[in-house]
C-alpha positions as YAML, in Angstrom:
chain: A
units: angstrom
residues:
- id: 1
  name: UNK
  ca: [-4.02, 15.98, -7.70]
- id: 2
  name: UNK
  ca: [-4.46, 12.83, -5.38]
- id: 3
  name: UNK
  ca: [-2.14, 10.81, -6.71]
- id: 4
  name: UNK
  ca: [0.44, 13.79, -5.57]
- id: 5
  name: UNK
  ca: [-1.08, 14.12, -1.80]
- id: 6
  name: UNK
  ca: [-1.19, 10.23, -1.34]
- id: 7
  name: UNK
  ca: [2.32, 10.42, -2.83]
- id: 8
  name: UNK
  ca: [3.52, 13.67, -0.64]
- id: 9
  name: UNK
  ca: [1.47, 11.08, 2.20]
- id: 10
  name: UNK
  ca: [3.40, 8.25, 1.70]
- id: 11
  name: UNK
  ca: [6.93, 10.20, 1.97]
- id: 12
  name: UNK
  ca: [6.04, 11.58, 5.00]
- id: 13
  name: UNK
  ca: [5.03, 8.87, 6.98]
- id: 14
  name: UNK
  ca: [7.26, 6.19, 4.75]
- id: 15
  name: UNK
  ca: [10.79, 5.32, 3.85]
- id: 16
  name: UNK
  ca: [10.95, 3.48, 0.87]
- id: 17
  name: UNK
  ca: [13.54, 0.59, 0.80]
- id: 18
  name: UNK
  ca: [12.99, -1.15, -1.94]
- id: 19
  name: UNK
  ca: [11.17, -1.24, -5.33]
- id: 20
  name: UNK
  ca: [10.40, -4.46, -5.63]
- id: 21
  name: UNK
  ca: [8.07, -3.90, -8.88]
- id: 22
  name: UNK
  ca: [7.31, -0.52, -10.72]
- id: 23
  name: UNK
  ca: [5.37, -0.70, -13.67]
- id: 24
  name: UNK
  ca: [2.57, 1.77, -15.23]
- id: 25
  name: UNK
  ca: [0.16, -0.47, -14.17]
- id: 26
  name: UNK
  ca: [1.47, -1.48, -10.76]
- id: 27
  name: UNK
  ca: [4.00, -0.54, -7.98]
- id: 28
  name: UNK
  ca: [5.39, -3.21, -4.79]
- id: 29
  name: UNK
  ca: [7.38, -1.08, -2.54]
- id: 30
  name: UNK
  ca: [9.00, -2.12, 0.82]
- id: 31
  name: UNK
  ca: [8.26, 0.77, 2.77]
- id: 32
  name: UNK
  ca: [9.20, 1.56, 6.76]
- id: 33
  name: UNK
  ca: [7.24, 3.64, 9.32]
- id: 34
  name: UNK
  ca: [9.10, 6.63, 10.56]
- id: 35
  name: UNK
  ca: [7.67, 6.52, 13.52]
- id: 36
  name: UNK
  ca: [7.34, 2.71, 14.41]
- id: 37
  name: UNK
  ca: [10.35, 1.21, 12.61]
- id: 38
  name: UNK
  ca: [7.90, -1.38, 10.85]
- id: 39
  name: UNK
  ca: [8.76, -2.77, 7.62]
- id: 40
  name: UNK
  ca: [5.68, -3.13, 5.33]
- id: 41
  name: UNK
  ca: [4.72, -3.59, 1.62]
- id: 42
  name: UNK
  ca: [2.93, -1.02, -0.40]
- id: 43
  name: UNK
  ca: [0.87, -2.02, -3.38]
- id: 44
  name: UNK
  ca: [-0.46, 0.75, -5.70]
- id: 45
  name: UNK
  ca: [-2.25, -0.59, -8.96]
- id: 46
  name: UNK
  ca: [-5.56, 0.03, -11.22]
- id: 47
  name: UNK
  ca: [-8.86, -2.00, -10.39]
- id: 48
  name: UNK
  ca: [-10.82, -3.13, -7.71]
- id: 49
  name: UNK
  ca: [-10.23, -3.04, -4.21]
- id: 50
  name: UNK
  ca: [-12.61, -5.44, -2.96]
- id: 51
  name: UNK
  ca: [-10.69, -8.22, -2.26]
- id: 52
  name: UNK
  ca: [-8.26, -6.38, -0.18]
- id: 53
  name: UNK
  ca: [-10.98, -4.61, 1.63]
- id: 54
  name: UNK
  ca: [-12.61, -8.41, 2.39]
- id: 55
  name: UNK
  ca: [-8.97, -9.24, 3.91]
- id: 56
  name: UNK
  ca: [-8.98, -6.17, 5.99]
- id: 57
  name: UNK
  ca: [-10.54, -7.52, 9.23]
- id: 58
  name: UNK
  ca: [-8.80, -10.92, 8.60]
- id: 59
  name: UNK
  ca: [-6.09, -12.49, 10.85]
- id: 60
  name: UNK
  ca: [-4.84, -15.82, 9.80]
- id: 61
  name: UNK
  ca: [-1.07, -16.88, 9.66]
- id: 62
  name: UNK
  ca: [-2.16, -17.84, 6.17]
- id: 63
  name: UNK
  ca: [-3.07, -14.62, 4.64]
- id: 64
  name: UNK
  ca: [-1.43, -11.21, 4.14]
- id: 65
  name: UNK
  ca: [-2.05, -8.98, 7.25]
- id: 66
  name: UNK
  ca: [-3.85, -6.01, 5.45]
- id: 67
  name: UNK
  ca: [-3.36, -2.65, 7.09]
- id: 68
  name: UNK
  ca: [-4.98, -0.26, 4.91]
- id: 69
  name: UNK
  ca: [-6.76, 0.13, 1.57]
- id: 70
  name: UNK
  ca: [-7.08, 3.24, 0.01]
- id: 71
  name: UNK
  ca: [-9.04, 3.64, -3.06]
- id: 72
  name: UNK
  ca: [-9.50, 6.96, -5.41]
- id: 73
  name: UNK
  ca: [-10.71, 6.81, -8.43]
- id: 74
  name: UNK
  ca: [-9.06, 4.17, -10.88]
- id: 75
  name: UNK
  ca: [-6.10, 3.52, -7.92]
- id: 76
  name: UNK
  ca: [-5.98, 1.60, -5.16]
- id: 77
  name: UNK
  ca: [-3.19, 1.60, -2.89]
- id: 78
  name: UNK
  ca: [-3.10, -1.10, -0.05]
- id: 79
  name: UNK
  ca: [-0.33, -1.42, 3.17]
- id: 80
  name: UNK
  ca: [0.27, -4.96, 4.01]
...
C-alpha cells in the first residue's frame, strides 16, 4: 500500500524523463517538477538510508545535492 501512494506521489508532483536504471532491486529516474520545471534524479532501492540522510544538510560542489529521503519499510527513495 505505500509503495502505491509514494508511487501515485511521485506522478503527481513528477514527470518522469528518463529511466536511467530499473531493476528489482533499484530504480534511477530523471524526474521534473511540475510546478518548478527542475530536473532531478530519483533513486528508489532496498537498504539503509543513512548515508543519504547524513548528506541531507550538506552543500558542497563536490557532493550530490540531496533533497529528500524517504524511507518505509525495506525502501528508501531519495530526490537528488
Amino acid at each position: 500500500m505505500e509503495e502505491k501512494l509514494q508511487a501515485a506521489y511521485i506522478s503527481e508532483h513528477f514527470q518522469v524523463l528518463q529511466a536511467l536504471r530499473d531493476t528489482p532491486e533499484k530504480k534511477v529516474l530523471k524526474v521534473r517538477s511540475k510546478s518548478s520545471g527542475k530536473v532531478y534524479l530519483l533513486r528508489e532501492f532496498q537498504g539503509d538510508p543513512s548515508v543519504y540522510e547524513r548528506l541531507l544538510p550538506l552543500r558542497s560542489p563536490y557532493l550530490p545535492e540531496i533533497f529528500e529521503v524517504i524511507s518505509d519499510g525495506d525502501r528508501v527513495t531519495v530526490l537528488e
